[in-house]
C-alpha positions, 0 to 999 in steps of 0.5 A, spaced: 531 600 228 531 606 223 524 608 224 525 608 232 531 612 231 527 616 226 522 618 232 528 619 237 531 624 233 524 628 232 524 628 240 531 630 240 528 635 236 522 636 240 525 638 247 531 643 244 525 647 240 523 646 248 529 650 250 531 642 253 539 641 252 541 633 251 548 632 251 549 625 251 547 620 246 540 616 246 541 609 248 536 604 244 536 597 246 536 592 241 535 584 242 537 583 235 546 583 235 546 582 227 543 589 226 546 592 232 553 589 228 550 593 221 548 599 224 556 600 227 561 598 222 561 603 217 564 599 211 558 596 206 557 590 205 554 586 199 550 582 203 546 589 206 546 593 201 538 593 201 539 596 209 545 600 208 541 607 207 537 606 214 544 603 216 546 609 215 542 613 217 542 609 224 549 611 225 549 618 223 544 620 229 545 622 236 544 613 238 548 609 242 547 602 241 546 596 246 544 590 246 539 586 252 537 579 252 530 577 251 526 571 254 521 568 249 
């Protein structure tokens, strides 16, 4: 999610050099509901240390969070 996240800033970026004006957030659909859970609670937790830079980094972007259902 932190890597996608990354991309969508560089394309945010992109588009304003473009002269592109974005406003709203950029919604990113996930099917993982624990790591839609860490990206959105701002407390750290012992458990997620190891993730809480891209957690971080996650949360500070300009990215709303939803969560869609995948078949298998």
């Amino acid at each position: 999610m932190a890597l996608l996240t990354a991309e969508v800033t560089w394309l945010r970026w992109l588009l304003a050099d473009f002269g592109v004006s974005i406003t709203t957030p950029t919604l990113v659909l996930s099917d993982n509901t624990c790591a839609i859970n860490v990206a959105r609670d701002p407390v750290k937790h012992e458990l997620t240390k190891h993730i809480g830079v891209d957690a971080f980094y996650t949360r500070a972007q300009v990215v709303a969070l939803q969560y869609v259902l995948s078949d298998l």
